[in-house]
The first five atom37 places (N, CA, C, CB, O) and aatype in JSON, in Angstrom:
{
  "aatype": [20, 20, 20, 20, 20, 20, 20, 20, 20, 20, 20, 20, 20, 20, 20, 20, 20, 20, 20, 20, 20, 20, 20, 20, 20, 20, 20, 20, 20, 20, 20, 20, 20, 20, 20, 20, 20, 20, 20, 20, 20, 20, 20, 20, 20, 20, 20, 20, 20, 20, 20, 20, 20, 20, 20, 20, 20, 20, 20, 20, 20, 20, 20, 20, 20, 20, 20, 20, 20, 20, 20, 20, 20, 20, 20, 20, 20, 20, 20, 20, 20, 20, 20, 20, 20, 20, 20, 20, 20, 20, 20, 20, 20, 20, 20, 20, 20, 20, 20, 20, 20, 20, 20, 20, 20, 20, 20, 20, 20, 20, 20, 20, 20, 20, 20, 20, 20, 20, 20, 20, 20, 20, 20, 20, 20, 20, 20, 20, 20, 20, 20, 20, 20, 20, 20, 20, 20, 20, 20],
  "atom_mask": [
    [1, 1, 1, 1, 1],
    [1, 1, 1, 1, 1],
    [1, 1, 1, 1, 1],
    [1, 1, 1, 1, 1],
    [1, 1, 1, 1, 1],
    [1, 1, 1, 1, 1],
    [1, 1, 1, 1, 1],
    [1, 1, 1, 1, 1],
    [1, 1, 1, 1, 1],
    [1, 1, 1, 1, 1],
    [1, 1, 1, 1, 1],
    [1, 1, 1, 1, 1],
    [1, 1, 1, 1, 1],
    [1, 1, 1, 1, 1],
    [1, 1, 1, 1, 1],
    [1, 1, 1, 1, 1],
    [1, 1, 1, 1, 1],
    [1, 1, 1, 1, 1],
    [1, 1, 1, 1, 1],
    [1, 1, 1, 1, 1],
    [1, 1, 1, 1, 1],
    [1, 1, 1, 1, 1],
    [1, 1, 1, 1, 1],
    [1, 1, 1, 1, 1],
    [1, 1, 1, 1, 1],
    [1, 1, 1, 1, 1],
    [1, 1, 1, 1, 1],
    [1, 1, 1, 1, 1],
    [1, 1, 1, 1, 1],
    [1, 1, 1, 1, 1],
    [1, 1, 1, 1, 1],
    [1, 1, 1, 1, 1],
    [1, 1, 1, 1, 1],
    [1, 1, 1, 1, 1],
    [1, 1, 1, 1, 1],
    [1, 1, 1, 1, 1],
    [1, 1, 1, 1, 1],
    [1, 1, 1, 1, 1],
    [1, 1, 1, 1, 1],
    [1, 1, 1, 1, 1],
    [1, 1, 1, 1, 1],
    [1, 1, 1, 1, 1],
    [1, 1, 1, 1, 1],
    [1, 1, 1, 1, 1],
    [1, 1, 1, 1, 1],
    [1, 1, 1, 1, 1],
    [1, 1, 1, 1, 1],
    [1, 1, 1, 1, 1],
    [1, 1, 1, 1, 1],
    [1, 1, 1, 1, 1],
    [1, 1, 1, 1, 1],
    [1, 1, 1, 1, 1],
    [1, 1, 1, 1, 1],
    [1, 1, 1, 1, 1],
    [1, 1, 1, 1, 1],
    [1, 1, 1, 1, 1],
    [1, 1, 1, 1, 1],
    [1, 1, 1, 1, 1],
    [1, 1, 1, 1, 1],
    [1, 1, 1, 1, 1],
    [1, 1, 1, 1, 1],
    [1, 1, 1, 1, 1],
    [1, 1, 1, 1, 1],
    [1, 1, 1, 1, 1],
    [1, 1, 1, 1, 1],
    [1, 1, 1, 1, 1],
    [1, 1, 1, 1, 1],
    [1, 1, 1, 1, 1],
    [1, 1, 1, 1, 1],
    [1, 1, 1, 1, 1],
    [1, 1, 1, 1, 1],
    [1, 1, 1, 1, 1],
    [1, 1, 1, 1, 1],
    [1, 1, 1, 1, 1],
    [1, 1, 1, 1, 1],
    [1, 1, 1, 1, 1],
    [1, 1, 1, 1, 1],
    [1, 1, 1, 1, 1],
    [1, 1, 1, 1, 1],
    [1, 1, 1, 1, 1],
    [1, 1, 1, 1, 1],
    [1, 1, 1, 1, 1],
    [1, 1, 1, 1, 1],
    [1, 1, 1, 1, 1],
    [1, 1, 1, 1, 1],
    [1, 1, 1, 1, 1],
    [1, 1, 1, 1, 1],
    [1, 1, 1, 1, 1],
    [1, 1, 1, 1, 1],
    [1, 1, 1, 1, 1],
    [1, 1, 1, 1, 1],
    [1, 1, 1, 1, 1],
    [1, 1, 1, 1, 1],
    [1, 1, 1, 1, 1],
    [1, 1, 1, 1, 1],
    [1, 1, 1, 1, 1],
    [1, 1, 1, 1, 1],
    [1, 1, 1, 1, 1],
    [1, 1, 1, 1, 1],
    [1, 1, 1, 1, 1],
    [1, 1, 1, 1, 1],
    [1, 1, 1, 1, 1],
    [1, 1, 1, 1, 1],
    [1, 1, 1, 1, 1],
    [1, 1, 1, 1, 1],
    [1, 1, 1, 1, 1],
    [1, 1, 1, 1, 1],
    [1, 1, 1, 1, 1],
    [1, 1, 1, 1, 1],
    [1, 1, 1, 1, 1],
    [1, 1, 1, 1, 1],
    [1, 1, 1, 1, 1],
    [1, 1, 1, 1, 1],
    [1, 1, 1, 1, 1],
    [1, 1, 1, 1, 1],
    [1, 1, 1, 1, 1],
    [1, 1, 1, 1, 1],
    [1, 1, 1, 1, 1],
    [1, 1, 1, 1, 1],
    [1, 1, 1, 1, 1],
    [1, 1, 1, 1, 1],
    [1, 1, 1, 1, 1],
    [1, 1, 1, 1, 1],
    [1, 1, 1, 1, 1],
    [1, 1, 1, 1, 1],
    [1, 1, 1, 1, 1],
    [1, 1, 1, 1, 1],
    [1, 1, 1, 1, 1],
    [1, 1, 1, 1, 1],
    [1, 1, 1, 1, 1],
    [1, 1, 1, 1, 1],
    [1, 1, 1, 1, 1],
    [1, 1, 1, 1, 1],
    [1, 1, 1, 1, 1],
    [1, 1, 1, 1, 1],
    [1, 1, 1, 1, 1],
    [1, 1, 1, 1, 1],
    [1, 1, 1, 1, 1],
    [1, 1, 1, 1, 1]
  ],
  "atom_positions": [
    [[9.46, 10.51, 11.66], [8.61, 9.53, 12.3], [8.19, 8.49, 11.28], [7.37, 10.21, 12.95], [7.5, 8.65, 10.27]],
    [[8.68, 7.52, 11.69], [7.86, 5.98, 10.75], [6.89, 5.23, 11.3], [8.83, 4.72, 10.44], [7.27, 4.95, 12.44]],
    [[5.71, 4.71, 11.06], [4.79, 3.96, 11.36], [4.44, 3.03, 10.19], [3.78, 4.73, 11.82], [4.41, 3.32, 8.99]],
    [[4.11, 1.43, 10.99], [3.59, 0.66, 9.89], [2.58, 1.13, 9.54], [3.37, -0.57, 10.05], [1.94, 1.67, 10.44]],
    [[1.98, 1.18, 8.13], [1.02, 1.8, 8.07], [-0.29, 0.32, 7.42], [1.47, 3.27, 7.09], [-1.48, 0.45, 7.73]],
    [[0.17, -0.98, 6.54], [-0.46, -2.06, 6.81], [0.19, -2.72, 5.92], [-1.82, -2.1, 6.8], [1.2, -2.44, 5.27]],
    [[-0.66, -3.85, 5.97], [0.31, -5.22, 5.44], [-0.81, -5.67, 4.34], [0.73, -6.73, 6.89], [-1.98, -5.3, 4.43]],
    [[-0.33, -6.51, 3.29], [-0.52, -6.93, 2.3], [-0.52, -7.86, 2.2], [-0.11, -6.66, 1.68], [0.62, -8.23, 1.94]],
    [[-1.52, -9.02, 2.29], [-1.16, -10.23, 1.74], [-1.84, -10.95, 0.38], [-1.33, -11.03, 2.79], [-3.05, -10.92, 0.18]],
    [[-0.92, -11.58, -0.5], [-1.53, -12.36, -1.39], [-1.97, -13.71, -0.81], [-0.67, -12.5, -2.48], [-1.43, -14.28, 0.14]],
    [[-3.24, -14.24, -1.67], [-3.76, -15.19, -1.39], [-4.44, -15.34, -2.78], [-4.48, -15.12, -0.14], [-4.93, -14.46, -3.49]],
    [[-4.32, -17.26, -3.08], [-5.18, -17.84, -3.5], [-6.84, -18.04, -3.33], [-4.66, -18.56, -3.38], [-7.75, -18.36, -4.1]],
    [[-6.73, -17.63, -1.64], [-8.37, -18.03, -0.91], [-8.37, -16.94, -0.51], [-8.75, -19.23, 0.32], [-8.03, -16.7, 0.65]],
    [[-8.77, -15.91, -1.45], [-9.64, -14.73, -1.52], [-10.36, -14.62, 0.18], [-10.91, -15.0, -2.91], [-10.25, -14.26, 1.35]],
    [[-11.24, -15.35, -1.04], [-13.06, -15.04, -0.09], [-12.36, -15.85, 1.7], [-15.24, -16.72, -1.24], [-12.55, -15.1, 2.67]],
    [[-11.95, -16.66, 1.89], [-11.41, -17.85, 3.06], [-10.64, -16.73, 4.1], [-10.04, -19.35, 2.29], [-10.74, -16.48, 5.3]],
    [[-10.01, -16.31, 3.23], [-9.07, -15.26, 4.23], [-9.73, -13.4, 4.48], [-7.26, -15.15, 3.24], [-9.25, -12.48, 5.15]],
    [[-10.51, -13.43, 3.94], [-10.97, -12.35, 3.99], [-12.05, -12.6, 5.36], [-11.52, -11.94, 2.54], [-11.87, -11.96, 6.4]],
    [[-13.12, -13.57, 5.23], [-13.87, -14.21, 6.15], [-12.86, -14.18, 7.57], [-14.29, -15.75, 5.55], [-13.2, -13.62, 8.61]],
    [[-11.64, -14.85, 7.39], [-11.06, -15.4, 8.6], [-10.37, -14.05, 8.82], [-10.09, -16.85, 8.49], [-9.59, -14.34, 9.72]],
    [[-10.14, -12.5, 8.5], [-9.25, -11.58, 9.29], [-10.69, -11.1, 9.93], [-8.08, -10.33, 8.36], [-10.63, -10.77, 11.12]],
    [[-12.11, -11.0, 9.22], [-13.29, -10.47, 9.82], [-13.89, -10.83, 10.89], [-14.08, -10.49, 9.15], [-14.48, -10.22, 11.78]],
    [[-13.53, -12.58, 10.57], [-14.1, -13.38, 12.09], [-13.51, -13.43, 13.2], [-14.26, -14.69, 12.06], [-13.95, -13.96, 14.22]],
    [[-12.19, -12.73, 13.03], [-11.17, -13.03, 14.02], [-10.33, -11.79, 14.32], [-10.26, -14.18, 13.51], [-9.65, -11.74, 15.35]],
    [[-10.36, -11.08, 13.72], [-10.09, -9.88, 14.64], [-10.98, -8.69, 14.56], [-8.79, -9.38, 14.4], [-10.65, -7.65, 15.13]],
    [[-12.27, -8.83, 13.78], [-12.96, -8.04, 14.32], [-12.78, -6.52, 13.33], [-12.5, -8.08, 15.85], [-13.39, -5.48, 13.61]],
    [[-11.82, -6.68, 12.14], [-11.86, -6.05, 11.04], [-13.26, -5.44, 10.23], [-11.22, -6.92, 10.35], [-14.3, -6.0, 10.58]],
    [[-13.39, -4.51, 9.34], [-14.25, -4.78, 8.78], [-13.97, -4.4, 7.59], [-15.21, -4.45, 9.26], [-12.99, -3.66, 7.52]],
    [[-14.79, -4.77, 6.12], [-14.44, -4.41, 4.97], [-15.05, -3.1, 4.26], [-14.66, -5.46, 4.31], [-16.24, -3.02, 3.95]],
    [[-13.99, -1.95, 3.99], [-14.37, -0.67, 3.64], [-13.6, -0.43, 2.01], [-13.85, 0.45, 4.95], [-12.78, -1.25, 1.61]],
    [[-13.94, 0.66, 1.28], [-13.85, 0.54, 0.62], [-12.26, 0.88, -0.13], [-14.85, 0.86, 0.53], [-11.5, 1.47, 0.63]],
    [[-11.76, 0.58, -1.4], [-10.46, 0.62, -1.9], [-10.04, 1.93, -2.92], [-10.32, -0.72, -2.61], [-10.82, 2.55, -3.64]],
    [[-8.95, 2.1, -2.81], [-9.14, 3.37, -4.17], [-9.65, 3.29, -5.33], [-8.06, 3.86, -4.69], [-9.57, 2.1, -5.63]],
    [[-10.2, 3.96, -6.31], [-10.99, 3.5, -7.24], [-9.49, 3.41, -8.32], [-12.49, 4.59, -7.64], [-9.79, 2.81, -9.35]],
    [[-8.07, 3.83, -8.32], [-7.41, 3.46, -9.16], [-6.58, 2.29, -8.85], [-6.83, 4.41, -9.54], [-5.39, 2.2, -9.15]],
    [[-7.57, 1.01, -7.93], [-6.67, -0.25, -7.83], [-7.94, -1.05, -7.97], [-5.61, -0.52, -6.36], [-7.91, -2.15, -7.42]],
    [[-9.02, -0.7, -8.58], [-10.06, -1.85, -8.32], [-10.79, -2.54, -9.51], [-11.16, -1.31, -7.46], [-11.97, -2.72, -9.8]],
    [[-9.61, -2.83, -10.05], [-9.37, -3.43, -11.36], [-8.85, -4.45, -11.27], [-8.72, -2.81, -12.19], [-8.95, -5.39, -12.05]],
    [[-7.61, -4.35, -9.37], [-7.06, -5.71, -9.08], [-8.05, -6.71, -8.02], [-5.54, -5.42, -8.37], [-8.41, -6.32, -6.91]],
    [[-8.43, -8.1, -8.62], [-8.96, -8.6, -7.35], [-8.58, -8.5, -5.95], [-8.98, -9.66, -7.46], [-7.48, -8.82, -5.49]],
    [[-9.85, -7.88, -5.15], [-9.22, -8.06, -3.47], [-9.98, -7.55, -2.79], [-7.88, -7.43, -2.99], [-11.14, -7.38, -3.16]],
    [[-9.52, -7.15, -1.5], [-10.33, -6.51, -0.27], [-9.77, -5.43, 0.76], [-10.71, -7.63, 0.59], [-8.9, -5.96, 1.44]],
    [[-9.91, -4.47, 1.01], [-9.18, -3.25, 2.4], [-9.93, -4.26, 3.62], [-10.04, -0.9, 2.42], [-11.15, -4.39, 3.54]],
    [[-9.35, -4.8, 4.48], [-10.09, -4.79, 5.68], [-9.54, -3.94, 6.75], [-10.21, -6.09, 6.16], [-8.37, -4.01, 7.12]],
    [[-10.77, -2.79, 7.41], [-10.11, -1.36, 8.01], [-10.48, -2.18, 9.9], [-11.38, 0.75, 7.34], [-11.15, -3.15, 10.25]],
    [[-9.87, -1.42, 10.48], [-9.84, -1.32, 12.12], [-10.19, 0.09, 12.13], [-8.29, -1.7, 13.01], [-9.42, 1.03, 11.93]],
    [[-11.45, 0.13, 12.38], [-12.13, 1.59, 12.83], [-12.15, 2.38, 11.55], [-11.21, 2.52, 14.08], [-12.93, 1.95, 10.7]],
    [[-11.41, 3.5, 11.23], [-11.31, 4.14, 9.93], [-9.81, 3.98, 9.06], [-11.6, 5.68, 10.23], [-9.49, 4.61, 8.06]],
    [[-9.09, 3.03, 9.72], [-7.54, 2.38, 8.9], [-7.7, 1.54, 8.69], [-6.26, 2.2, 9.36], [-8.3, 0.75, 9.42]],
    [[-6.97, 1.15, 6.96], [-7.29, 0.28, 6.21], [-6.0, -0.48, 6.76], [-7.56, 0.65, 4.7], [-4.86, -0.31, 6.34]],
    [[-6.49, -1.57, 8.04], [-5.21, -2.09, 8.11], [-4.84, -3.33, 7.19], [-5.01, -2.42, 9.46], [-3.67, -3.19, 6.83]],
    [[-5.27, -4.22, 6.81], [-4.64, -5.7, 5.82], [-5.37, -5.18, 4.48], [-5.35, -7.74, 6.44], [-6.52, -4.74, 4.5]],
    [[-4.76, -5.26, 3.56], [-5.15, -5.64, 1.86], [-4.83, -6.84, 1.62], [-4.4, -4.83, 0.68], [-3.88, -7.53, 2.01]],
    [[-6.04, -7.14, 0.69], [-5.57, -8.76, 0.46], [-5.89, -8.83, -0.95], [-6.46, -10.06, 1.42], [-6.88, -8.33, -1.49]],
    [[-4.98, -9.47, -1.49], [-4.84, -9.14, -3.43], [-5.36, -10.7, -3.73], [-2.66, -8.71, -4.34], [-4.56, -11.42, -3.13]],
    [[-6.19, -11.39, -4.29], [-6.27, -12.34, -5.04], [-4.92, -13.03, -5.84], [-7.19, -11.86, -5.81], [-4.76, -12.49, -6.93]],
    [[-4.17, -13.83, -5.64], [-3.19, -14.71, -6.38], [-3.49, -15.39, -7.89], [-2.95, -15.83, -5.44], [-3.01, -15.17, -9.0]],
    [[-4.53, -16.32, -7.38], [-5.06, -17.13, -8.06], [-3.81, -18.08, -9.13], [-6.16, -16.26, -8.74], [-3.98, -18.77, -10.14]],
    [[-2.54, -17.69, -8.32], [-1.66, -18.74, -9.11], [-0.7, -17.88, -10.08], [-2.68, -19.86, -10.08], [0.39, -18.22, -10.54]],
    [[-1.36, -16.75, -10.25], [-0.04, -16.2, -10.91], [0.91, -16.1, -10.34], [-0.02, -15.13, -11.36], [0.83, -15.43, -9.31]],
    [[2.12, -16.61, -10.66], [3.51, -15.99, -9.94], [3.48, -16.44, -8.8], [3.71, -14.45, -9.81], [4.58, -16.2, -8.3]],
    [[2.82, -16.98, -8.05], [2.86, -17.67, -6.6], [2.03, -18.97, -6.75], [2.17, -16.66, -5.32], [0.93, -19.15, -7.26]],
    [[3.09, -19.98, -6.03], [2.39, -21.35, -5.88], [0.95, -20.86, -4.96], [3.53, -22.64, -4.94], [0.86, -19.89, -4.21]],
    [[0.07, -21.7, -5.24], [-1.02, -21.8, -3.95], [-0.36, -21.66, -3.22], [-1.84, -22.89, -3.55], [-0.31, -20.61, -2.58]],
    [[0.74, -23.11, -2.93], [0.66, -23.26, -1.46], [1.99, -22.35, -0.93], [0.72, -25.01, -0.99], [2.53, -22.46, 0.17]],
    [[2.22, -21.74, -1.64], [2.82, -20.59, -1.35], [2.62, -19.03, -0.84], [3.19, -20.57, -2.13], [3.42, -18.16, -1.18]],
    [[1.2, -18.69, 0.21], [0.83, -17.76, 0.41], [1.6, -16.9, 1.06], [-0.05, -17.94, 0.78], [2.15, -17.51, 1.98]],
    [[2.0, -15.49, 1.03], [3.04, -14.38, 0.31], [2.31, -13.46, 1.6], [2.82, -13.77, -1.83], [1.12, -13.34, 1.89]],
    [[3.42, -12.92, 2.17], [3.31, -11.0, 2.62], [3.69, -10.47, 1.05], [4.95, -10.19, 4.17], [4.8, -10.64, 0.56]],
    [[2.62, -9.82, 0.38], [3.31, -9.04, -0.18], [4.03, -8.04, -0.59], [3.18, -9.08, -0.36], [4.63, -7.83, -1.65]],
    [[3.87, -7.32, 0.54], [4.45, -6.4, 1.1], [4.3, -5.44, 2.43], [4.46, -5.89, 0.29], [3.25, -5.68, 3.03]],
    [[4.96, -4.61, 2.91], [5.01, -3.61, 4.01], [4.97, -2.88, 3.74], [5.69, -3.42, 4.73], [5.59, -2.56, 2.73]],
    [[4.12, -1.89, 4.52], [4.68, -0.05, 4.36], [4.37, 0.54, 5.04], [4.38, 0.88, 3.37], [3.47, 0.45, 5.87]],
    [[5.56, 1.76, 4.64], [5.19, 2.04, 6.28], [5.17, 3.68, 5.95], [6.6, 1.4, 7.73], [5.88, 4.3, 5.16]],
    [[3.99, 4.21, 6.96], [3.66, 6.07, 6.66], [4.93, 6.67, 7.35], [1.94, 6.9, 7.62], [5.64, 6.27, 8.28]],
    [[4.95, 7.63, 6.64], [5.93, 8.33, 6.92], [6.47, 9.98, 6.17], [6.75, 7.33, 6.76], [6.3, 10.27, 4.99]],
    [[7.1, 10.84, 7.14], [6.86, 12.24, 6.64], [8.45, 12.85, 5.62], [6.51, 13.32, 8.29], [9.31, 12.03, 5.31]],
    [[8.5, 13.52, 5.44], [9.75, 14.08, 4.73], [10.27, 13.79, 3.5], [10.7, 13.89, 5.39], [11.43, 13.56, 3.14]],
    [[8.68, 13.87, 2.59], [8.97, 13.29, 1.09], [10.37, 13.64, 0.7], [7.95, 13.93, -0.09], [11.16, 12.71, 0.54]],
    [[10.92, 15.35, 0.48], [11.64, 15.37, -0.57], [12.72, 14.8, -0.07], [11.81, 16.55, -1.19], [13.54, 14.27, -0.82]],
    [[12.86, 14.83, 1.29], [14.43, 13.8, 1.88], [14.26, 12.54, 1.5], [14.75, 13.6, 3.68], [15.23, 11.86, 1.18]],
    [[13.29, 12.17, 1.48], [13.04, 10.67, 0.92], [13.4, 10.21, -0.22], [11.85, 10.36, 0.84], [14.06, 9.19, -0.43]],
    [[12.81, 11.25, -1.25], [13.1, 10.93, -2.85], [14.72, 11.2, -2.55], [12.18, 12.16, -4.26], [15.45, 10.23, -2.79]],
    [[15.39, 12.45, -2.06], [16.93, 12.76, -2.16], [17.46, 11.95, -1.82], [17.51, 13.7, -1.57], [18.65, 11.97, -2.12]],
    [[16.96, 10.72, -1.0], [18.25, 9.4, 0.01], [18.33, 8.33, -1.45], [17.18, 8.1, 2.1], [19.21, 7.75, -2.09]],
    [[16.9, 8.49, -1.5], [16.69, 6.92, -2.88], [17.61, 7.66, -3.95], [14.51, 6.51, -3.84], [18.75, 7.2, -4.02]],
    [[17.3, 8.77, -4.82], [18.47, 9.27, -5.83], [19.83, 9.17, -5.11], [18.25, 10.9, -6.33], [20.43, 8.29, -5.72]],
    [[20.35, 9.48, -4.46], [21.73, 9.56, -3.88], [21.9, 8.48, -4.02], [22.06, 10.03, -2.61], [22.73, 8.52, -4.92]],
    [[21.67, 6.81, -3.67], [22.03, 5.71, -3.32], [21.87, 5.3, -4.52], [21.46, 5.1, -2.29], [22.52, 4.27, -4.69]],
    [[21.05, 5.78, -5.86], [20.93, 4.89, -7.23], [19.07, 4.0, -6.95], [22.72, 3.37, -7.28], [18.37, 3.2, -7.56]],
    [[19.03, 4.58, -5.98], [18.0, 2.99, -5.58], [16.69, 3.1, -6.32], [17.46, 2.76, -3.68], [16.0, 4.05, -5.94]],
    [[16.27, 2.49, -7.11], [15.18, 2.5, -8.33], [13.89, 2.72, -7.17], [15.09, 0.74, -9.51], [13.73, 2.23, -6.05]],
    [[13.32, 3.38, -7.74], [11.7, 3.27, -6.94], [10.75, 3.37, -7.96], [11.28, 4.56, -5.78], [11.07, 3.32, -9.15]],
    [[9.44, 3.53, -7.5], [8.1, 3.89, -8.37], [7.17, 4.36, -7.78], [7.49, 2.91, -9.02], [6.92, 4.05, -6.61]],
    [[6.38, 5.28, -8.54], [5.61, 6.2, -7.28], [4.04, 5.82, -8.03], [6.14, 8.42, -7.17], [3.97, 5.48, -9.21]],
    [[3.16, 5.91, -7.37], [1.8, 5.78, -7.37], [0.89, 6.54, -6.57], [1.58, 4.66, -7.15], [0.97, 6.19, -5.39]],
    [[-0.15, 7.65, -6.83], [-0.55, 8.81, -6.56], [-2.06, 8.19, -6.51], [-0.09, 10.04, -7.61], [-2.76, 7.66, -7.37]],
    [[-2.31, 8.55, -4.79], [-3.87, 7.87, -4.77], [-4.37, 9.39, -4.33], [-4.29, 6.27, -3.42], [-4.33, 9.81, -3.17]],
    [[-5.03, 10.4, -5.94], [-5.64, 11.49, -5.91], [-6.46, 11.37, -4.4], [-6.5, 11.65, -7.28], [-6.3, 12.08, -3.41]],
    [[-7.64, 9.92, -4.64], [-8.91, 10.03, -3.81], [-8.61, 10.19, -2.59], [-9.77, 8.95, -3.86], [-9.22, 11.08, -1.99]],
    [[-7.31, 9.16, -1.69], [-6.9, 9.17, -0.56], [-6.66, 10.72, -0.32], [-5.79, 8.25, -0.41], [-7.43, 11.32, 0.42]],
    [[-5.43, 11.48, -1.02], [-5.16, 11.57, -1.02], [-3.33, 11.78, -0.16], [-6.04, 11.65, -1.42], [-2.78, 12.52, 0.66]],
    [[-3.0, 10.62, -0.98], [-1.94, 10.05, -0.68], [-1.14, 10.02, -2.1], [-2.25, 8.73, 0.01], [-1.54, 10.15, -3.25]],
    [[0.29, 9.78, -1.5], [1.3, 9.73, -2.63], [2.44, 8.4, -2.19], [2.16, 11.43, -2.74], [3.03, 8.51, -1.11]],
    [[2.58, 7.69, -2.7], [3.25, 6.29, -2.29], [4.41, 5.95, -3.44], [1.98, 4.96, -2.25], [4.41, 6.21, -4.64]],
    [[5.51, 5.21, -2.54], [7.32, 5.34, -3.09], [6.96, 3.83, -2.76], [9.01, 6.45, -2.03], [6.33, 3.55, -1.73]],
    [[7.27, 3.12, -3.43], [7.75, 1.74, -3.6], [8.97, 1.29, -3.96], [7.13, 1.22, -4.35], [9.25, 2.02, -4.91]],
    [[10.13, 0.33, -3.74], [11.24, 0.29, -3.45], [11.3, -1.03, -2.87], [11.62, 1.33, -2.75], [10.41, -1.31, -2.07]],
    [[12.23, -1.94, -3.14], [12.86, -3.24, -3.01], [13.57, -3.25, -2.12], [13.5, -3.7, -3.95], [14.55, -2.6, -2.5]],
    [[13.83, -3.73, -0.66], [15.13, -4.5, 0.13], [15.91, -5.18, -0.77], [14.74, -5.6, 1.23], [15.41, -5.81, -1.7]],
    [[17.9, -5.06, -0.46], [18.33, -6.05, -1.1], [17.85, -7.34, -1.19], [19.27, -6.13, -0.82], [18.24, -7.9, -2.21]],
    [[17.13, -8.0, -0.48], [16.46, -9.32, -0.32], [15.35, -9.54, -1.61], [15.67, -9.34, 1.22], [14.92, -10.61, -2.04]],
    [[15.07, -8.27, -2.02], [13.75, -8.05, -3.26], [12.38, -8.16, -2.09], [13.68, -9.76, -4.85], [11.35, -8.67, -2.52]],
    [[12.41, -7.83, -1.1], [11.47, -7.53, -0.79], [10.49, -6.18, -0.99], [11.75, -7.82, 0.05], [10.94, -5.05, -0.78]],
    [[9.33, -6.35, -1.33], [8.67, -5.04, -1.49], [8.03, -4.05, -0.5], [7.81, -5.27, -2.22], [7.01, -4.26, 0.16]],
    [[8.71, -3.06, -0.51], [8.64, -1.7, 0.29], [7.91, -0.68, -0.37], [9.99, -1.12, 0.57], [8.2, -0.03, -1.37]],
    [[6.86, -0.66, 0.42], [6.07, 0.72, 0.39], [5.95, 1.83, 1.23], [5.01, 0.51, 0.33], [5.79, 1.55, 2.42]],
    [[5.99, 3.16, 0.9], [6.13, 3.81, 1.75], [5.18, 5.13, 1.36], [7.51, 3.91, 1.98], [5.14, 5.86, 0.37]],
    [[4.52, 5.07, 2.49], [3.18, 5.77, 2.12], [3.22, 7.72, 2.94], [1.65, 4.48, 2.99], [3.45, 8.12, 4.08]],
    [[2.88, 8.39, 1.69], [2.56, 9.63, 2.8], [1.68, 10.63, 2.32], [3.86, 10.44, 3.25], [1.73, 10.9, 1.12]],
    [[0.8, 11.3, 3.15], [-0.09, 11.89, 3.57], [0.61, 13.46, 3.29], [-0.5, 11.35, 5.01], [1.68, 13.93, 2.91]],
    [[-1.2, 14.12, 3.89], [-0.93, 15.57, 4.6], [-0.06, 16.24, 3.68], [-0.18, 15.53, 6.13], [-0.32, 16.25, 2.48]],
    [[0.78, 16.71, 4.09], [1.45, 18.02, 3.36], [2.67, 17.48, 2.49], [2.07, 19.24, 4.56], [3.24, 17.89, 1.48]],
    [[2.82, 16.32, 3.38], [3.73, 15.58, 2.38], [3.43, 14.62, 0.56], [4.2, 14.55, 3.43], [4.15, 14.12, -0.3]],
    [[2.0, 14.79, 0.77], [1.42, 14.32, -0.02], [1.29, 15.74, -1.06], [0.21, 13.58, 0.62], [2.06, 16.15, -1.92]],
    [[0.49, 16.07, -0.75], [0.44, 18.08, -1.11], [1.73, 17.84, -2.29], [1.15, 19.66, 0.84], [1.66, 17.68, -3.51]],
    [[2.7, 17.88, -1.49], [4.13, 18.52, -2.17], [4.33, 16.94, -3.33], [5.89, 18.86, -0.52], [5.28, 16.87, -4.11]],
    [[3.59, 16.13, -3.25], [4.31, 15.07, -4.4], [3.37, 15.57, -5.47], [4.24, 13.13, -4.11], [3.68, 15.68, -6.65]],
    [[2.07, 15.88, -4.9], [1.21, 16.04, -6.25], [1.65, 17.74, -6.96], [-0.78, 15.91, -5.74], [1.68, 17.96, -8.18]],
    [[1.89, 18.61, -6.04], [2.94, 19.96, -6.82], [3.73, 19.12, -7.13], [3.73, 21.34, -5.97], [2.97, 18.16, -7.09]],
    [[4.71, 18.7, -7.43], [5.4, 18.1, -8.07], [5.23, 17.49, -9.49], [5.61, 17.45, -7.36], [5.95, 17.57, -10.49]],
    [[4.25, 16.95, -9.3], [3.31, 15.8, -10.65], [2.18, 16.77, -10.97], [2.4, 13.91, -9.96], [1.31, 16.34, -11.73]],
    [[2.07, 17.93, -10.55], [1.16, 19.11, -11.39], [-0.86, 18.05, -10.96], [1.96, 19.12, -14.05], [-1.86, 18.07, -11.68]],
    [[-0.71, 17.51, -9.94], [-1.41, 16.88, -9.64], [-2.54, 17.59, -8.57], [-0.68, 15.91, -9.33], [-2.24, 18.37, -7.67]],
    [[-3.88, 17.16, -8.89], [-5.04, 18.25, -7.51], [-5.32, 17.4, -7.04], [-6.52, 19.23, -7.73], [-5.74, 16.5, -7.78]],
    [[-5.27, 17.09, -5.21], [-6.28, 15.9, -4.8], [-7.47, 15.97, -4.94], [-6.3, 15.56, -3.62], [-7.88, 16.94, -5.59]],
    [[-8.4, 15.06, -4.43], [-9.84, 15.23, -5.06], [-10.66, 15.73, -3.64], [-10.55, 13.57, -5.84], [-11.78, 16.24, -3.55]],
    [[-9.55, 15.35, -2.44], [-10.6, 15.77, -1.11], [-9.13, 16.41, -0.41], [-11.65, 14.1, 0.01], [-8.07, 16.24, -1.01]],
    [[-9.18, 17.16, 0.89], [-8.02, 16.71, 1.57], [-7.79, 18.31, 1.47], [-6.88, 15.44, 0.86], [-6.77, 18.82, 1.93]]
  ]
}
């Protein structure tokens, strides 16, 4: 089973776009993992899902007027088949372990270089942190 799980956008106008997903759909702003909040930005959640992240630009690497999806991802179950498809194919990934969520996340490029995230939970999460000799902190 795959589900989007949310979208990412970079922005120059922080504070502008954060205002405009709150005023307009009714989002609200909850809080982020404590091992990403070092990067400027915001979770805005729908009920208890953090559906849009929005990362501050401020010009690095993206024109202003160039505002960016920066990526997709999408939840999804059957870690070790997951890691086994990406090794089989060569396909480079990188993993990032959110203890607090507890969640475990595969990142990965489309030929296009688009950025793919792929997020998972529950027991599938469980088995990345046995893996990485890792304890969640709740969960």
């Amino acid at each position: 089973m795959i589900e989007l799980d949310h979208v990412t956008l970079r922005t120059a106008h922080l504070a502008a776009t954060r205002q405009f997903f709150i005023d307009l759909f009714d989002l609200a702003e909850g809080e982020r993992p404590v091992e990403i909040q070092q990067i400027p930005g915001h979770w805005l959640y729908s009920g208890d899902a953090p559906l849009v992240h929005l990362i501050g630009s401020y010009g690095r690497g993206t024109p202003i007027d160039g505002e960016i999806i920066d990526h997709i991802a999408f939840r999804r179950r059957g870690y070790h088949d997951f890691i086994a498809r990406l090794k089989a194919r060569r396909l480079p990934y990188s993993c990032m372990s959110l203890k607090g969520l507890a969640e475990h996340r595969v990142f990965l490029r489309a030929p296009g270089g688009q950025l793919i995230e792929t997020v998972f939970r529950g027991e599938d999460a469980r088995r990345a942190f046995d893996d990485l000799g890792l304890e969640p902190t709740y969960g």
